[in-house]
PDB file with one MODEL, atoms N, CA, C and O in Angstrom:
MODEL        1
ATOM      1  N   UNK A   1       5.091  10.276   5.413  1.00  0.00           N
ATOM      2  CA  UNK A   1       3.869  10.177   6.183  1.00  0.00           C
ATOM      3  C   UNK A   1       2.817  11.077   5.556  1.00  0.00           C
ATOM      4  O   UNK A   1       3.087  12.130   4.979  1.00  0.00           O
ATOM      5  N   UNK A   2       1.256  10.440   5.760  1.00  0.00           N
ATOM      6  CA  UNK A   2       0.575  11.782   4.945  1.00  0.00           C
ATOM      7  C   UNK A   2      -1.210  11.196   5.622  1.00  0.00           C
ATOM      8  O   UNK A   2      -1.403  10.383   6.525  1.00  0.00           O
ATOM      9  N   UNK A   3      -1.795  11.616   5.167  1.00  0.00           N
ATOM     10  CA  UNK A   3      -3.445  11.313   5.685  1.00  0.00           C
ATOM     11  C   UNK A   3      -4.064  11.094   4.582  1.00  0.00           C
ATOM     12  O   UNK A   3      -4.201  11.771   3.562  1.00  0.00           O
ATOM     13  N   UNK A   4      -4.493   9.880   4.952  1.00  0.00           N
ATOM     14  CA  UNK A   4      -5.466   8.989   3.733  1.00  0.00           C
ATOM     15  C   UNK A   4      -6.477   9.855   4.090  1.00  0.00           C
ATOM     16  O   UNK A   4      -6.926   9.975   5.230  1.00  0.00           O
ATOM     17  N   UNK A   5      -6.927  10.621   2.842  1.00  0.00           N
ATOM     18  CA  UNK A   5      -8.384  11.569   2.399  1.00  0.00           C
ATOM     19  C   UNK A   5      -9.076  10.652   1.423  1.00  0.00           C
ATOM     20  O   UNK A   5     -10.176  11.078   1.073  1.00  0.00           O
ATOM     21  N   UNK A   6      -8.653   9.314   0.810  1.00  0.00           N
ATOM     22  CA  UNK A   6     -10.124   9.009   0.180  1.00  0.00           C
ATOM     23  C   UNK A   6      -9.643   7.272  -0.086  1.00  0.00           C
ATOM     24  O   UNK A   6      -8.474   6.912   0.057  1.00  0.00           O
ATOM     25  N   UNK A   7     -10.610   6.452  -0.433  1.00  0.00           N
ATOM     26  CA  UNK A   7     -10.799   5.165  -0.805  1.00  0.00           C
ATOM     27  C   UNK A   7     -11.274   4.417  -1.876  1.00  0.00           C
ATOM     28  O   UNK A   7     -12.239   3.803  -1.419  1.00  0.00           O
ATOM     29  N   UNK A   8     -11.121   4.103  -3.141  1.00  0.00           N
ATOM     30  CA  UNK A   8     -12.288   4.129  -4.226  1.00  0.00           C
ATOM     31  C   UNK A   8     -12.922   2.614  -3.652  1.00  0.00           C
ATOM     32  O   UNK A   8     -12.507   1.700  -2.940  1.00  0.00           O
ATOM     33  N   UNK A   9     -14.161   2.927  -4.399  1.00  0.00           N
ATOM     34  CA  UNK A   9     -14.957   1.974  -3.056  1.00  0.00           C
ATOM     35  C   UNK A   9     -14.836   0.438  -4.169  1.00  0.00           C
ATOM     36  O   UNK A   9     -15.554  -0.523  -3.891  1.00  0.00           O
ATOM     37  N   UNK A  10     -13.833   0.363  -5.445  1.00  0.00           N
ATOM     38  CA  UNK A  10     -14.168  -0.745  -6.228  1.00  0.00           C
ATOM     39  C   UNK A  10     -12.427  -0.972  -6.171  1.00  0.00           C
ATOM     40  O   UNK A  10     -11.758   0.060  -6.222  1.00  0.00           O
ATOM     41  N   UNK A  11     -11.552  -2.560  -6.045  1.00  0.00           N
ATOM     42  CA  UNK A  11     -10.908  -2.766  -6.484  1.00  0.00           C
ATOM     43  C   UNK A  11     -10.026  -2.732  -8.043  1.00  0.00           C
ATOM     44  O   UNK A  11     -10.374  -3.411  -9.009  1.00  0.00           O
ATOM     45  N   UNK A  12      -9.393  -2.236  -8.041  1.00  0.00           N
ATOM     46  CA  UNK A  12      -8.611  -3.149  -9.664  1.00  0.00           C
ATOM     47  C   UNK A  12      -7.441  -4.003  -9.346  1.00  0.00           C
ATOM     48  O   UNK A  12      -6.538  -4.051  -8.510  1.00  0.00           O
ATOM     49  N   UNK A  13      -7.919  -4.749 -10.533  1.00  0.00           N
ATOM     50  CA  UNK A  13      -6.221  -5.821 -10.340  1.00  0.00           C
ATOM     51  C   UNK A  13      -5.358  -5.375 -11.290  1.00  0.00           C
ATOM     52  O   UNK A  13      -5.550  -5.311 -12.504  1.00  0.00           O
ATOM     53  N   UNK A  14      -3.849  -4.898 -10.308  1.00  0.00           N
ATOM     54  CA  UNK A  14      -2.694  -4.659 -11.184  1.00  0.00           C
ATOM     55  C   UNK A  14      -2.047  -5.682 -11.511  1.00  0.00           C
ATOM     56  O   UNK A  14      -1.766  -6.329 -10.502  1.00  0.00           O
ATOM     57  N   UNK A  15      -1.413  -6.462 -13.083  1.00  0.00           N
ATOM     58  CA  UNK A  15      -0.689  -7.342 -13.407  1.00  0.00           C
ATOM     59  C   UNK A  15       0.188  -7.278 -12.090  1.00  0.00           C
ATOM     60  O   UNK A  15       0.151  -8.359 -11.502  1.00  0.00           O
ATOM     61  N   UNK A  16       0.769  -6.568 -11.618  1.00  0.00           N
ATOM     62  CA  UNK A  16       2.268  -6.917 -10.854  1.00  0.00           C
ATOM     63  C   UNK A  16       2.028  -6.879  -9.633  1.00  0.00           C
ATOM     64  O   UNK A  16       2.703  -7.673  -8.978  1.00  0.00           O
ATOM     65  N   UNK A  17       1.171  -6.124  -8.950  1.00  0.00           N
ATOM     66  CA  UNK A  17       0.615  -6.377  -7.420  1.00  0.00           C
ATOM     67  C   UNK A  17      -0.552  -6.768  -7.100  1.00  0.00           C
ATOM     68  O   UNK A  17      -0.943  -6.675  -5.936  1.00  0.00           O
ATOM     69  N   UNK A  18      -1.463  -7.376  -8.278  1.00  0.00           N
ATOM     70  CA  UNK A  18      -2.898  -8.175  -7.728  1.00  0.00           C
ATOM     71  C   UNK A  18      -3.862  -7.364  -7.414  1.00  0.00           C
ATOM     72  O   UNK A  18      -3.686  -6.333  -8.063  1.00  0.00           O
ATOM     73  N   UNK A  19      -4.763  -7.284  -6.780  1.00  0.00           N
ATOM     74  CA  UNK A  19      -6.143  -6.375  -6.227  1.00  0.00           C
ATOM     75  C   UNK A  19      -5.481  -5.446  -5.434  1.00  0.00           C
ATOM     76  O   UNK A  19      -4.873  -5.621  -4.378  1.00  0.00           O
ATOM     77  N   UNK A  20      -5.742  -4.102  -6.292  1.00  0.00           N
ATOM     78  CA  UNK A  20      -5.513  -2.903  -5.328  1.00  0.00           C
ATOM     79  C   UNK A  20      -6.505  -2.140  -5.435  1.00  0.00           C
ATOM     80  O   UNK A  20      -7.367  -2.340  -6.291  1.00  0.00           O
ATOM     81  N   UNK A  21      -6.559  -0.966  -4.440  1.00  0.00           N
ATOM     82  CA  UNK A  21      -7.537   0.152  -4.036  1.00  0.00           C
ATOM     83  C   UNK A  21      -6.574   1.282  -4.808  1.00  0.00           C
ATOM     84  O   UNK A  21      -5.360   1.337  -5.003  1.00  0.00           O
ATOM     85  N   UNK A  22      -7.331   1.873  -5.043  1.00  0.00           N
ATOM     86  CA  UNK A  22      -6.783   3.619  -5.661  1.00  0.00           C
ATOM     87  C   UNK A  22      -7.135   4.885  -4.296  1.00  0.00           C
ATOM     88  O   UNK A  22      -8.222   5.377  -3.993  1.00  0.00           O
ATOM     89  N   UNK A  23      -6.100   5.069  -3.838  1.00  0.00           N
ATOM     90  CA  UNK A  23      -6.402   6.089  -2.428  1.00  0.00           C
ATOM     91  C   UNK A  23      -5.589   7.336  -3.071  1.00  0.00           C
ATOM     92  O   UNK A  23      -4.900   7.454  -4.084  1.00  0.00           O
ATOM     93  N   UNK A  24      -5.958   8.164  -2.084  1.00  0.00           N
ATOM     94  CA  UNK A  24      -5.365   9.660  -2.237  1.00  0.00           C
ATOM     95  C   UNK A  24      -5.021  10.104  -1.201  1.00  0.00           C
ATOM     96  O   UNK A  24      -5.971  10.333  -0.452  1.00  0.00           O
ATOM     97  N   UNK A  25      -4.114  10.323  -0.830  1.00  0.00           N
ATOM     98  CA  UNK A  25      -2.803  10.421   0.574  1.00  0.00           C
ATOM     99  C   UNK A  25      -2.917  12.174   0.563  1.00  0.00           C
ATOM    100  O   UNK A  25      -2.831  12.796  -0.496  1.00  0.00           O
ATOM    101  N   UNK A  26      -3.112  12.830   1.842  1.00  0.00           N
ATOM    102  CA  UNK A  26      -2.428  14.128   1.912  1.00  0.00           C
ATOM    103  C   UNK A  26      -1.331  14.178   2.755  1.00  0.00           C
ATOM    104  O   UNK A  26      -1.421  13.920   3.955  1.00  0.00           O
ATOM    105  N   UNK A  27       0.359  14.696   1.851  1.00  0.00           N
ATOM    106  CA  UNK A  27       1.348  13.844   2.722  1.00  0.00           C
ATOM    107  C   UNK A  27       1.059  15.024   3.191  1.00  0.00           C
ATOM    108  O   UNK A  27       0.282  15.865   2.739  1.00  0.00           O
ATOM    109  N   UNK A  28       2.195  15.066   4.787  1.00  0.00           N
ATOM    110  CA  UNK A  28       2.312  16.309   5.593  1.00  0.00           C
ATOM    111  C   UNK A  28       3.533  17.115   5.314  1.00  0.00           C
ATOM    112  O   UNK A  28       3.781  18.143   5.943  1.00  0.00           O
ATOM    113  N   UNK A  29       4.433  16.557   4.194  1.00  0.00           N
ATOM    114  CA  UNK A  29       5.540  17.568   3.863  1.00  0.00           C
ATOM    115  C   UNK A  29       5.143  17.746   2.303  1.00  0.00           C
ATOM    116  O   UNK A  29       4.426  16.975   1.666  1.00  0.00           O
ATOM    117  N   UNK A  30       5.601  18.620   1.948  1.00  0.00           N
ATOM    118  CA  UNK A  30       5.330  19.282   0.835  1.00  0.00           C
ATOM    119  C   UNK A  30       6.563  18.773  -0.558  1.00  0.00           C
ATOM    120  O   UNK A  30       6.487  18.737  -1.786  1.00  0.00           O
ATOM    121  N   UNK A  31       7.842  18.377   0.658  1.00  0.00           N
ATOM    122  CA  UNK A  31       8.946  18.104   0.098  1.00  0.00           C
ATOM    123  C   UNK A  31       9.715  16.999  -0.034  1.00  0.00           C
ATOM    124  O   UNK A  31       9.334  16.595   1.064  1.00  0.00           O
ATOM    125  N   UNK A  32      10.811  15.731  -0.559  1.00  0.00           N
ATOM    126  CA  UNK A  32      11.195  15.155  -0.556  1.00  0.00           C
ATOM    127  C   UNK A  32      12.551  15.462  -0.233  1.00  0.00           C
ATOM    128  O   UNK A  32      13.097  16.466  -0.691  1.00  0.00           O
ATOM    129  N   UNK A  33      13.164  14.609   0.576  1.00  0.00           N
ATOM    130  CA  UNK A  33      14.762  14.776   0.778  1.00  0.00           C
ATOM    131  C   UNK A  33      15.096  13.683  -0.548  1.00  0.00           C
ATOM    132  O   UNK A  33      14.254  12.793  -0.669  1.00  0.00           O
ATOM    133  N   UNK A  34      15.961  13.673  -1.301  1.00  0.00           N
ATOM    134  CA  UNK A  34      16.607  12.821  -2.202  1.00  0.00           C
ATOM    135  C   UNK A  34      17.983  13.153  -2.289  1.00  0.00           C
ATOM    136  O   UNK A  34      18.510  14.245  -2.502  1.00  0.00           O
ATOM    137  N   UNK A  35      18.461  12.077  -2.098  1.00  0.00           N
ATOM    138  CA  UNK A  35      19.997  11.979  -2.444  1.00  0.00           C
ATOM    139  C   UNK A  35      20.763  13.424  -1.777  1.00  0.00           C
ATOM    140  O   UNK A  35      21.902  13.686  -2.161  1.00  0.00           O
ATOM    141  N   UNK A  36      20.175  14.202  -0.913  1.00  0.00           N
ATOM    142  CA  UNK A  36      20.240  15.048   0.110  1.00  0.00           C
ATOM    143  C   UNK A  36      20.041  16.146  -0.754  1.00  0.00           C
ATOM    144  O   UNK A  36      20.471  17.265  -0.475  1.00  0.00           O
ATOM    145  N   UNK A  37      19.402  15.887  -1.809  1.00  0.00           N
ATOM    146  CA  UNK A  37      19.142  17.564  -2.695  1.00  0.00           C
ATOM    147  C   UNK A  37      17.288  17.349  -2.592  1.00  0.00           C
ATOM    148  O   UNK A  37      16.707  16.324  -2.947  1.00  0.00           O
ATOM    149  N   UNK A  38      16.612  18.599  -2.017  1.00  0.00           N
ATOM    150  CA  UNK A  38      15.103  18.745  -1.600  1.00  0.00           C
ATOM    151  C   UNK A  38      14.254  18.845  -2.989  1.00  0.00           C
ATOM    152  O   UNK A  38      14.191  19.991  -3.433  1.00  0.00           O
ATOM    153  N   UNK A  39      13.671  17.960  -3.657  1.00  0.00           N
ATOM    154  CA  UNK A  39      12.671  18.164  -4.215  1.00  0.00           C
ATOM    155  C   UNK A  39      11.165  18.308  -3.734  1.00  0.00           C
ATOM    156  O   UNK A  39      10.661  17.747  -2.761  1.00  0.00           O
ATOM    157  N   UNK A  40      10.437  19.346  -4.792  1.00  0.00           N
ATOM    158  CA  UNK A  40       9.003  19.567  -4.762  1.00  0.00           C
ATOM    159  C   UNK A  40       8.182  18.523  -4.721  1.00  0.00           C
ATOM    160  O   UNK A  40       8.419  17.804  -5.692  1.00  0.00           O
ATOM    161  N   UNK A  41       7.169  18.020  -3.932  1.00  0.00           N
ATOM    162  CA  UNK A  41       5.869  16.901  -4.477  1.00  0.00           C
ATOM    163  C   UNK A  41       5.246  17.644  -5.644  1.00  0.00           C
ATOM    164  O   UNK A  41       4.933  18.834  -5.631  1.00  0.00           O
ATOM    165  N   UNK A  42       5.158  17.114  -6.275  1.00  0.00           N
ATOM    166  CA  UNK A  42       4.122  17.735  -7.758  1.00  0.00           C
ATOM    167  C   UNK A  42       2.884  16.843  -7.842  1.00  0.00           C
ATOM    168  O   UNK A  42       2.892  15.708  -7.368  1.00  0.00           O
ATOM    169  N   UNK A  43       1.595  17.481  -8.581  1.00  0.00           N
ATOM    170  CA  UNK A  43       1.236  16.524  -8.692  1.00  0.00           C
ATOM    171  C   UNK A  43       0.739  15.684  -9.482  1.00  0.00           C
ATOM    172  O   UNK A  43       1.213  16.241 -10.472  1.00  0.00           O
ATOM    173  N   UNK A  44       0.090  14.660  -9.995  1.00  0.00           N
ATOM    174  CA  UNK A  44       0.638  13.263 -10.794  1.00  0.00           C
ATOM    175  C   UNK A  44       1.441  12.642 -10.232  1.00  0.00           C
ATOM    176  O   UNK A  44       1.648  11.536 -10.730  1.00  0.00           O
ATOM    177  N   UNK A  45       1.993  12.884  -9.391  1.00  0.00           N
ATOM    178  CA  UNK A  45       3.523  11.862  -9.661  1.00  0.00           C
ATOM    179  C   UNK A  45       3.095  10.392  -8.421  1.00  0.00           C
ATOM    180  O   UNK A  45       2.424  10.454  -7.391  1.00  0.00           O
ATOM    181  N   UNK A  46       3.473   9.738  -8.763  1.00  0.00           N
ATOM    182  CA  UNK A  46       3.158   8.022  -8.422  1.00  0.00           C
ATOM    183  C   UNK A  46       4.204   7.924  -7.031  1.00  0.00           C
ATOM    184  O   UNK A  46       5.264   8.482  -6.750  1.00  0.00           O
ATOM    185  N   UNK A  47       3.097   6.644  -6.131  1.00  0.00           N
ATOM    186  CA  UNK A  47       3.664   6.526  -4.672  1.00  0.00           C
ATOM    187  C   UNK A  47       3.456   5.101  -4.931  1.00  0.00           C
ATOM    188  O   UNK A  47       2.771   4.664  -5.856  1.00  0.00           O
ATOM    189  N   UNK A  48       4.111   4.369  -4.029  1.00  0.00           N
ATOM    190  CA  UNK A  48       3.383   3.364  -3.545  1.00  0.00           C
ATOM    191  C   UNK A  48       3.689   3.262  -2.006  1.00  0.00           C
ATOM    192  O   UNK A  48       4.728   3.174  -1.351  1.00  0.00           O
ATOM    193  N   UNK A  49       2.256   3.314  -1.681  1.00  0.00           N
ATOM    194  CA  UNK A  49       2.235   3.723   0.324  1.00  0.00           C
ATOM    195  C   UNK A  49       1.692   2.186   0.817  1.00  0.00           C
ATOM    196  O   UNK A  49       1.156   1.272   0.191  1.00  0.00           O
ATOM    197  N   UNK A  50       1.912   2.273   1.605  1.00  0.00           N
ATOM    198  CA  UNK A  50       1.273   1.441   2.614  1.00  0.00           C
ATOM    199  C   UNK A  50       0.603   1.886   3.717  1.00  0.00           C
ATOM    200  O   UNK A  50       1.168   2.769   4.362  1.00  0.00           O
ATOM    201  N   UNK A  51      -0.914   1.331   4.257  1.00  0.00           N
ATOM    202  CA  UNK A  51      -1.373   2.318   5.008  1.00  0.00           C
ATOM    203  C   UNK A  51      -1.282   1.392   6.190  1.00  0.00           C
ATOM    204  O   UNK A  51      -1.020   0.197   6.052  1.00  0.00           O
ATOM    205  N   UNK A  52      -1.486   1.921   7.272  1.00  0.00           N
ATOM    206  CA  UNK A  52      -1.749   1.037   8.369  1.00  0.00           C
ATOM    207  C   UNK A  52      -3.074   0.889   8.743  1.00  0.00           C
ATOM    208  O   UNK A  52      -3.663   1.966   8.823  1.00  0.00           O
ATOM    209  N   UNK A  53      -3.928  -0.378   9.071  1.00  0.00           N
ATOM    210  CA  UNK A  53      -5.015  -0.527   9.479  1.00  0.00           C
ATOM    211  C   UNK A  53      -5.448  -1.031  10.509  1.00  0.00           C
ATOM    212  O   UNK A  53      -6.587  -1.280  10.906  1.00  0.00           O
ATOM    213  N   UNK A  54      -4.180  -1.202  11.035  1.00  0.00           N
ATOM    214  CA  UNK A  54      -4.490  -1.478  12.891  1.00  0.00           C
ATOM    215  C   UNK A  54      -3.208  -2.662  13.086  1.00  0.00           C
ATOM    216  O   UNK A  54      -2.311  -2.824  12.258  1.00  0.00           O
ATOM    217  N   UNK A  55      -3.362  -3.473  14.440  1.00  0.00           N
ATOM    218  CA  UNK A  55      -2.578  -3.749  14.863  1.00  0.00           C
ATOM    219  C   UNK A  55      -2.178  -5.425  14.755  1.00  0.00           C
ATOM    220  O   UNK A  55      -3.197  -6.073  14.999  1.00  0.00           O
ATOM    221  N   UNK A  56      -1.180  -6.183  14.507  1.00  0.00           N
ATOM    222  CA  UNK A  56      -1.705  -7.710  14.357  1.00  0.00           C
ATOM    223  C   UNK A  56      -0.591  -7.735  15.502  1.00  0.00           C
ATOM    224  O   UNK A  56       0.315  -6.966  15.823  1.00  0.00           O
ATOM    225  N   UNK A  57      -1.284  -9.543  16.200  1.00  0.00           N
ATOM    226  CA  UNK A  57      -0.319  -9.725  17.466  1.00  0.00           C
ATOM    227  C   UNK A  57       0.857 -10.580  16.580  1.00  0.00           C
ATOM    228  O   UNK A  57       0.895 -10.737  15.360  1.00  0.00           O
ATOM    229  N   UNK A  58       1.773 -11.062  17.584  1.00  0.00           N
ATOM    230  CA  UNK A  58       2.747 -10.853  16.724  1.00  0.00           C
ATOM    231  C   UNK A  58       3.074 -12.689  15.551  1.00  0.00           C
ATOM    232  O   UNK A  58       3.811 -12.920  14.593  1.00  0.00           O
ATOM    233  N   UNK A  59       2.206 -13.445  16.234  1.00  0.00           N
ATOM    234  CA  UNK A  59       1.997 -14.711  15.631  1.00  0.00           C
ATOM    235  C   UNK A  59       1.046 -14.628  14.391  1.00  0.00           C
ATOM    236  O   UNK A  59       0.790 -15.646  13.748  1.00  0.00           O
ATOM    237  N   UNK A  60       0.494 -13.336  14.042  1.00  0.00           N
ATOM    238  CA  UNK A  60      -0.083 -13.721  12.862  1.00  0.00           C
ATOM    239  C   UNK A  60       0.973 -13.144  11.865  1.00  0.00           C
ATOM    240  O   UNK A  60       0.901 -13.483  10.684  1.00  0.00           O
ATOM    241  N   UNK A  61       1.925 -12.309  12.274  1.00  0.00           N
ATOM    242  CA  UNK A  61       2.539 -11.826  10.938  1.00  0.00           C
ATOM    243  C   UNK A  61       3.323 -13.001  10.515  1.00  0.00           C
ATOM    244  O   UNK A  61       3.945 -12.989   9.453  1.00  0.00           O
ATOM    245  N   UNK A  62       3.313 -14.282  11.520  1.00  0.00           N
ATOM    246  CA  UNK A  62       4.149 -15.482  11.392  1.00  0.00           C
ATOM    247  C   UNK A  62       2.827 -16.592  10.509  1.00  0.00           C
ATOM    248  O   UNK A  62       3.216 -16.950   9.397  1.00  0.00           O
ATOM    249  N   UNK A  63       2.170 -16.834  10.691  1.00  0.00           N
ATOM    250  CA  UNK A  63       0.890 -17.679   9.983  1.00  0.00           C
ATOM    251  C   UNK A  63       0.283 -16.770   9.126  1.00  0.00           C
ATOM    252  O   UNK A  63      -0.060 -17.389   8.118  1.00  0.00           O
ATOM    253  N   UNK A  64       0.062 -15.894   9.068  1.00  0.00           N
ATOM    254  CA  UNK A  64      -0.304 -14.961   7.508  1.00  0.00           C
ATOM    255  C   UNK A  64       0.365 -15.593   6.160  1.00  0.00           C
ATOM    256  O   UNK A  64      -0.216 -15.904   5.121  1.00  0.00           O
ATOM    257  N   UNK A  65       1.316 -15.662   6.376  1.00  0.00           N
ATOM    258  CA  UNK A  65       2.318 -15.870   4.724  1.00  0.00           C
ATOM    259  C   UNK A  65       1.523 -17.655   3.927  1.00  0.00           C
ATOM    260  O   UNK A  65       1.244 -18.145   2.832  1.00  0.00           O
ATOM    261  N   UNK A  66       1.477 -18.072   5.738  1.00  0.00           N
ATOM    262  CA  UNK A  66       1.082 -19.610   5.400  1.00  0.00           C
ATOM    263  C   UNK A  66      -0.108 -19.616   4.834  1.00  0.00           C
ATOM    264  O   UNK A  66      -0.224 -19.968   3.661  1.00  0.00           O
ATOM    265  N   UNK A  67      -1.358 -19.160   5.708  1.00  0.00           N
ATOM    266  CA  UNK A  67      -2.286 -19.270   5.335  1.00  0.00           C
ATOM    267  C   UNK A  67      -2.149 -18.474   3.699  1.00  0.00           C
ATOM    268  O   UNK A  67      -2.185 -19.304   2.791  1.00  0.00           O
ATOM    269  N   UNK A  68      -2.020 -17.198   3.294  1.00  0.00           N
ATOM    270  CA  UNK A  68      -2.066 -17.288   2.340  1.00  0.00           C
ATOM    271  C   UNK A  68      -1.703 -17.999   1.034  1.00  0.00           C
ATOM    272  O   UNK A  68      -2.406 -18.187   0.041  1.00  0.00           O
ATOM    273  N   UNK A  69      -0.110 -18.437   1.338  1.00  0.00           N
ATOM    274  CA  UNK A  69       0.244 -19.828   0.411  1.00  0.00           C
ATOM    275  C   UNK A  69      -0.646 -20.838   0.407  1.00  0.00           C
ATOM    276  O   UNK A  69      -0.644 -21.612  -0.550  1.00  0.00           O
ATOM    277  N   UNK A  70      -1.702 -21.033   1.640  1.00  0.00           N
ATOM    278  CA  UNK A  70      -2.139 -22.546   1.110  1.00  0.00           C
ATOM    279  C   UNK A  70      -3.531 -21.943   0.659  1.00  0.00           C
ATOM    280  O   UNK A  70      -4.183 -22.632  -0.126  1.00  0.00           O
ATOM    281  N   UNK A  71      -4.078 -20.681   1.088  1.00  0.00           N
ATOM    282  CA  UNK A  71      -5.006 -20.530  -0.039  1.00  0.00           C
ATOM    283  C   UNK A  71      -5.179 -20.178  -1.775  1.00  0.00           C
ATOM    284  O   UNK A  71      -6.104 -20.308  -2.577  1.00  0.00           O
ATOM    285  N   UNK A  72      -3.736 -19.661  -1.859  1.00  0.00           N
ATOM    286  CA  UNK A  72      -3.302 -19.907  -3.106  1.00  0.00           C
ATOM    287  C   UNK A  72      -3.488 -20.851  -3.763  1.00  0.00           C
ATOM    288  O   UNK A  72      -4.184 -20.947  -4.774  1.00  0.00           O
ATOM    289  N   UNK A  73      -2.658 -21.904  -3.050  1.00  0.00           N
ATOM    290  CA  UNK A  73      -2.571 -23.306  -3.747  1.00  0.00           C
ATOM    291  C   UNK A  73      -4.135 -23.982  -3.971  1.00  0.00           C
ATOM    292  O   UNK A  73      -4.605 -24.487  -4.991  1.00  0.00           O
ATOM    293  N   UNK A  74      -4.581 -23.847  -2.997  1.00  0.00           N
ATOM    294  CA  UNK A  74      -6.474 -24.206  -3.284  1.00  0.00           C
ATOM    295  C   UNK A  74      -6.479 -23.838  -4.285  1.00  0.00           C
ATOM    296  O   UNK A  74      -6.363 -24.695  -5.161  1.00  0.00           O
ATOM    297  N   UNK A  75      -6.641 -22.082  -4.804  1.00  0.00           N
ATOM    298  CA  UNK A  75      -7.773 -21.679  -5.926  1.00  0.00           C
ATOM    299  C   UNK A  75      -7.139 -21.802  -7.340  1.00  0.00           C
ATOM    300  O   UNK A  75      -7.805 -21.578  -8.351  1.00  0.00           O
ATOM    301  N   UNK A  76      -5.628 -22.220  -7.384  1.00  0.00           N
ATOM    302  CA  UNK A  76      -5.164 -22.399  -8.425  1.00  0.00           C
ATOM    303  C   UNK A  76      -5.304 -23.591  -9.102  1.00  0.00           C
ATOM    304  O   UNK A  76      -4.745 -24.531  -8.538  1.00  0.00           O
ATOM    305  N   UNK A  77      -5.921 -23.874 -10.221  1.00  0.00           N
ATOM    306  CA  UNK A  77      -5.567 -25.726 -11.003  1.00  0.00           C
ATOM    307  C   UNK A  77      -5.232 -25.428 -12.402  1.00  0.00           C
ATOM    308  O   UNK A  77      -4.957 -26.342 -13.179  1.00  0.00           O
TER     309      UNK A  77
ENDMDL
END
């Protein structure tokens, strides 16, 4: 868990995950549990977070996938 402190206000597209934002997370632990031995956060070192941006009811997380497949299929020829 950590607090999104920033947003870059321009997309990039990564080959492997498509249009992403570049954010900067302040986690709230300092530390990682791994394999039950505690490592340091350092920093450089790479996340991939997911943030939450509010709430969906529960039929769109069911028509989301669709709609996006068929807008796929549109913009592709």
């Amino acid at each position: 868990d950590g607090e999104l402190i920033h947003i870059a206000n321009d997309a990039i597209e990564d080959e492997k995950l498509g249009i992403v934002y570049e954010i900067k997370v302040k986690p709230l632990k300092t530390t990682l549990n791994i394999d039950g031995e505690i490592k340091n956060i350092e920093p450089g070192m790479s996340v991939i977070a997911e943030v939450k941006v509010g709430k969906r009811r529960v039929i769109e997380l069911f028509i989301y996938p669709i709609i996006k497949y068929l807008d796929e299929g549109l913009s592709v020829r």
